[in-house]
C-alpha positions, 0 to 999 in steps of 0.5 A: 604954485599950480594954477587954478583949472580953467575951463576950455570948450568942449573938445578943444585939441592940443598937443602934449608930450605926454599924457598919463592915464590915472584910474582914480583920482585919489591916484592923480591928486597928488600930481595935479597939485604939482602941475601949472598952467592946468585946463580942462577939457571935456571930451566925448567921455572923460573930462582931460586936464592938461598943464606943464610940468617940469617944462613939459605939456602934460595932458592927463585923465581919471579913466576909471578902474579896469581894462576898459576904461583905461583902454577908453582913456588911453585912446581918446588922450592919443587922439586928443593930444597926439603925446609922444609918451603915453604912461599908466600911473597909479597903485598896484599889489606886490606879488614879489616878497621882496617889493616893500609897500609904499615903494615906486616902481617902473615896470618894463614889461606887461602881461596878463593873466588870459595868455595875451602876448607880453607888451614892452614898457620904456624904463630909463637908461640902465634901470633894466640892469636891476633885473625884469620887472613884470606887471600883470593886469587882471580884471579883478583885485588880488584881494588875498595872500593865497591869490597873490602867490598864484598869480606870480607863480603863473605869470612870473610877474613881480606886480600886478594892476587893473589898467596898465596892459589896456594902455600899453596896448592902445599905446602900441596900436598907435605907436606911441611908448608906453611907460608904467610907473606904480606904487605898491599899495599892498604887498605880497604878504597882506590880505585886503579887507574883503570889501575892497574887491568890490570896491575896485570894480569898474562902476560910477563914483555915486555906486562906489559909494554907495557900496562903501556906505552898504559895506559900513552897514552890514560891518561897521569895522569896515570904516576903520579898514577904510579909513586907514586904507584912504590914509595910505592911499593918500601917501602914496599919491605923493610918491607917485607924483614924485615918480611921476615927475621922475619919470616925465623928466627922465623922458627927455 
């Protein structure tokens, strides 16, 4: 079983072998339930967790949404930990048809939606066999059907995320692989509640909220799309801490 987090002093280093980048914690809470020997640390701007899982040190953080804060996360974990494999773990949209919800994917390759160069994600020995598998990141929730056939017709990706290029380029400035692993959390054919755009933009947990209670006012169906949205979310946290694992094991 995990063991309780335990604090450390502020800014204590310690090495990991890989450290993984979550942009919310409905994303991480399923993999913090899987891992031992689980401490704390605060540092200059996130609180960083580390532990073992499947005999490897993990050191992980809750960036936030957004290409900025996982940019913030990704480096202050390379400079904190010095891991071997950085990976951006969470939910992403599906732009492919053919990729069902609630599915875990390994993208190995990131774009975005402004032209930025494409970046190489590690995948496991002979995945690439089943074809490319591109991820865009943009800065706003592809909220709608319509927006999400236009992405993958301009970027020829199969998904997309908020945070996953802002990691793997921090990864490469320091030299360190980046991997990717998402779950479809809406496919290519599903509208999201318009509400969820908003939500899903970088702000402080209390706004957060704070939107979610004026979003329940000004419609009050909105709580049923919310709360089924958060049943959801909360199987698909398990299968991405299985992917997860997966993919710490597979990183030899």
């Amino acid at each position: 079983m995990p063991a309780s987090a335990a604090s450390l002093p502020v800014d204590t280093p310690s090495s990991a072998d890989i450290a993984v980048v979550f942009a919310l914690a409905v994303e991480a809470d399923a993999f913090e339930r899987l891992v031992a020997d689980r401490r704390e640390t605060r540092g200059a701007r996130f609180t960083f967790s580390t532990g073992v899982v499947a005999g490897r040190r993990i050191a992980w953080c809750l960036s936030g949404v957004g290409r900025a804060a996982a940019a913030a996360g990704a480096r202050q974990l390379v400079d904190g930990h010095r891991p071997r494999l950085l990976v951006s773990a969470g939910f992403a949209g599906g732009l492919d048809p053919d990729l069902r919800r609630g599915v875990a994917v390994r993208p190995d390759r990131v774009v975005t939606d402004d032209a930025a160069r494409p970046l190489a994600l590690a995948t496991p020995p002979g995945e690439a066999a089943a074809g490319p598998l591109t991820i865009v990141t943009v800065d706003a929730v592809a909220a709608t059907v319509d927006r999400k056939r236009r992405l993958a017709e301009r970027t020829a990706a199969r998904l997309v995320d908020m945070e996953t290029y802002a990691v793997a380029e921090a990864a490469a400035a320091a030299g360190v692989p980046c991997a990717a692993v998402r779950v479809i959390s809406d496919d290519a054919h599903e509208t999201l509640p318009g509400e969820v755009a908003s939500l899903a933009a970088p702000q402080s947990p209390l706004r957060r909220l704070g939107a979610v209670v004026g979003a329940v006012g000004r419609r009050p169906g909105a709580a049923v799309d919310f709360w089924r949205l958060w049943e959801r979310s909360v199987v698909d946290s398990r299968t991405l801490a299985a992917a997860v694992v997966d993919a710490i094991r597979q990183s030899g």
